[in-house]
C-alpha positions in Angstrom: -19.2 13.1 0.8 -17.0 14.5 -1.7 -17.6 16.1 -4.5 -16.0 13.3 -7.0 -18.0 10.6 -5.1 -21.2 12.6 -4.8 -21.0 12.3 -9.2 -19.6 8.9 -9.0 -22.8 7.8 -6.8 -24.6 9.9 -9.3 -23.2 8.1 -12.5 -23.9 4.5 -11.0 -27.6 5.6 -10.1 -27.7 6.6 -14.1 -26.5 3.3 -14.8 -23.3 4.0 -16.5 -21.1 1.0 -16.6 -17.7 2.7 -16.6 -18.8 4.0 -12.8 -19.7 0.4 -11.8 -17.2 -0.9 -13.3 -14.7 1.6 -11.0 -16.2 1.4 -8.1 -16.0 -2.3 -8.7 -12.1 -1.9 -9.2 -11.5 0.1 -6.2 -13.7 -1.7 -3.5 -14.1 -5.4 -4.5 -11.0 -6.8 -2.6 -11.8 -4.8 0.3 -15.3 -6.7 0.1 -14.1 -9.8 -0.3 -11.4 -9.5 2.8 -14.2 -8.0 4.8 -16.4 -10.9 4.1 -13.9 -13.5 4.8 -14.0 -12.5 8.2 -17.1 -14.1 8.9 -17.3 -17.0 6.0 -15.7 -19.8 6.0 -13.8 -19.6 2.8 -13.1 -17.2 0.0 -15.1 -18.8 -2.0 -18.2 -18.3 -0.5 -16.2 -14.7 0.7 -16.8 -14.4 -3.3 -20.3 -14.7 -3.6 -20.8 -12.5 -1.1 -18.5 -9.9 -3.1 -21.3 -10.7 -6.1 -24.6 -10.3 -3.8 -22.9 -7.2 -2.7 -22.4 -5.8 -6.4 -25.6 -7.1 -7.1 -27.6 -5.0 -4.3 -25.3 -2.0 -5.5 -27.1 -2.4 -8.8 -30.6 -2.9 -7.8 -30.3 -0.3 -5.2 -28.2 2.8 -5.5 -31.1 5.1 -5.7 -31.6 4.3 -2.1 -28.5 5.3 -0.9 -29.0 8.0 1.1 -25.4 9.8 1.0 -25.2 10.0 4.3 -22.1 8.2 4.7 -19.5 7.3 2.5 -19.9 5.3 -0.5 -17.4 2.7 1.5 -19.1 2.6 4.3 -22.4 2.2 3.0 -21.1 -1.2 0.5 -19.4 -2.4 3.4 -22.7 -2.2 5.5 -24.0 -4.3 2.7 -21.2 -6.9 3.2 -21.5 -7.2 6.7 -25.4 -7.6 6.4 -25.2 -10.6 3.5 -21.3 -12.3 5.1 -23.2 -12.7 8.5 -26.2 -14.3 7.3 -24.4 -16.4 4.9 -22.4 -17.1 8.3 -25.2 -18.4 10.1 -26.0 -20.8 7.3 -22.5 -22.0 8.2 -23.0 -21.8 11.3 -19.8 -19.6 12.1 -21.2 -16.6 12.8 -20.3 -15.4 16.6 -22.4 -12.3 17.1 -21.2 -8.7 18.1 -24.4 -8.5 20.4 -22.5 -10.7 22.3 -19.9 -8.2 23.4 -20.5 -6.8 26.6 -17.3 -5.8 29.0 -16.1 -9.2 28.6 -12.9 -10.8 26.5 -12.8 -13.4 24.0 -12.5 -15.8 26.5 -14.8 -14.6 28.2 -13.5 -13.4 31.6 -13.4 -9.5 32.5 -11.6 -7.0 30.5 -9.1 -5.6 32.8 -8.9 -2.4 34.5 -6.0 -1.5 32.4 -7.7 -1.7 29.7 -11.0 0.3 30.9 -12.4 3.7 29.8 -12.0 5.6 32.9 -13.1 9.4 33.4 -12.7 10.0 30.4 -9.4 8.6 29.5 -7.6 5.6 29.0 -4.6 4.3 30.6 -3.2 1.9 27.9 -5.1 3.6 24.6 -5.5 2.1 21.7 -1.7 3.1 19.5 -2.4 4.0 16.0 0.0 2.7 13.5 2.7 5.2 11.9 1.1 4.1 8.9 -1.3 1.4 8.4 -1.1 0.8 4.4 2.3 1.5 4.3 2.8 -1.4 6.6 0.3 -3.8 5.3 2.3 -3.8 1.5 5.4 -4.1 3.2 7.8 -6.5 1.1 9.2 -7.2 4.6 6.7 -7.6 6.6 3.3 -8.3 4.6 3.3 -12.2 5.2 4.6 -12.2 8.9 1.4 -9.1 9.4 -1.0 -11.4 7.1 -0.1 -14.8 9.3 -0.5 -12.4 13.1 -3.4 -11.0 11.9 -5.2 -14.8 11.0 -4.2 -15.7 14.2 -6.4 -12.8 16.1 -9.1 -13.7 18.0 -11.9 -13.4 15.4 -13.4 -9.6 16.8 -10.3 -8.4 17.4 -8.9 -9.1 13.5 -12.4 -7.7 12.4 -12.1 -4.6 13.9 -8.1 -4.3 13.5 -9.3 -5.0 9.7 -11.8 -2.6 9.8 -9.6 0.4 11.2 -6.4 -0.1 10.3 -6.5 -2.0 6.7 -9.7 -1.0 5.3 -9.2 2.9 7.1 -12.8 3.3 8.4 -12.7 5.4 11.9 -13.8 4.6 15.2 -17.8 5.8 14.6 -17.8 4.0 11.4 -17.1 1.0 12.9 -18.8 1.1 15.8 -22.1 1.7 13.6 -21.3 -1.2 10.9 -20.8 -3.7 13.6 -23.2 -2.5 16.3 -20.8 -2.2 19.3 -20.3 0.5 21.9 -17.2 2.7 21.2 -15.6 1.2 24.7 -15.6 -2.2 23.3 -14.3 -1.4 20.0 -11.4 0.5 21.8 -10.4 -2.6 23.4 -10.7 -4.7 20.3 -9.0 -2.5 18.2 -6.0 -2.0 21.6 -5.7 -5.6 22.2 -5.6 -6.5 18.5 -3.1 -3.9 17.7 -1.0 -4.7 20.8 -0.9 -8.6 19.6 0.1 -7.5 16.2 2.9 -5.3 17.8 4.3 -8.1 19.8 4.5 -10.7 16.9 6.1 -8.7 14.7 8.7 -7.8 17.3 9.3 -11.3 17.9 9.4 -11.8 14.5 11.6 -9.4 13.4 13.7 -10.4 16.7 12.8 -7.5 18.6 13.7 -5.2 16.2 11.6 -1.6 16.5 9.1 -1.3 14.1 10.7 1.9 11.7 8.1 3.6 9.1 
């Protein structure tokens, strides 16, 4: 943890209001798009973003620093979004994710780990953020990322708009790092291929 976070985790476990009230600032719409992936509308996506803040409050002095303060709120999220999921009944769990697809047929050898090494890996974007505020393409990206099968957007979400890495996620969401290379490859390579059509083919230029 970094210095400035390691007083800014200091500060809110002293109570000071200014430090909630930036942390609130910098995270809460991460929180509230992280718990839309498994509620069923942004209003209840909302509450969750409250219970969150409220379990900051009540317990920062058990936050251990071992991760980041990001990771450790969106931990928080994840625990209260999914059982406020199952009260909706929405909720399809990650414990679920063996080697299969969404569908639930095989995952193909393509897109296996294989001594050490993949032979279609997972792309990274150029830039992520950059992308994601695009004037040009923030809408068509918004409308082909709704449209993921509901794994693949959360960990496309996860990695690429919320910039967690590949352990972080693997450890919020309880899945192997093989299947969260696939969901993050499959869900970046969908994302690819509607915004090609969408821009009519056209290369996607940082």
């Amino acid at each position: 943890m970094e210095l400035a976070e390691q007083a800014l985790v200091g500060a809110l476990a002293a109570g000071d209001e200014r430090a909630f009230n930036e942390v609130v600032g910098r995270y809460h719409r991460s929180i509230v798009r992280l718990a839309r992936q498994f509620v069923r509308s942004e209003a209840s996506a909302e509450e969750v973003a409250q219970e969150c803040w409220y379990a900051v409050v009540t317990g920062i002095e058990r936050f251990e620093r071992r991760s980041s303060l990001k990771t450790w709120l969106f931990s928080i999220v994840v625990n209260k979004a999914r059982t406020r999921a199952e009260r909706e009944a929405r909720v399809t769990p990650f414990s679920s994710l063996a080697s299969d697809d969404e569908d639930g047929s095989a995952i193909p050898l393509e897109d296996r780990h294989e001594g050490g090494a993949w032979s279609a890996p997972p792309r990274a974007w150029d830039d992520p953020e950059r992308r994601l505020v695009s004037l040009e393409l923030r809408g068509e990206l918004r409308d082909a990322l709704e449209h993921l099968p509901p794994r693949q957007r959360l960990v496309v979400t996860l990695r690429d708009v919320e910039g967690l890495d590949a352990d972080e996620v693997c450890e919020l969401l309880g899945v192997s790092s093989g299947n969260e290379r696939v969901l993050l490859h499959r869900g970046r390579t969908c994302l690819r291929e509607a915004l090609a059509a969408s821009a009519g083919s056209a290369p996607l230029a940082a």
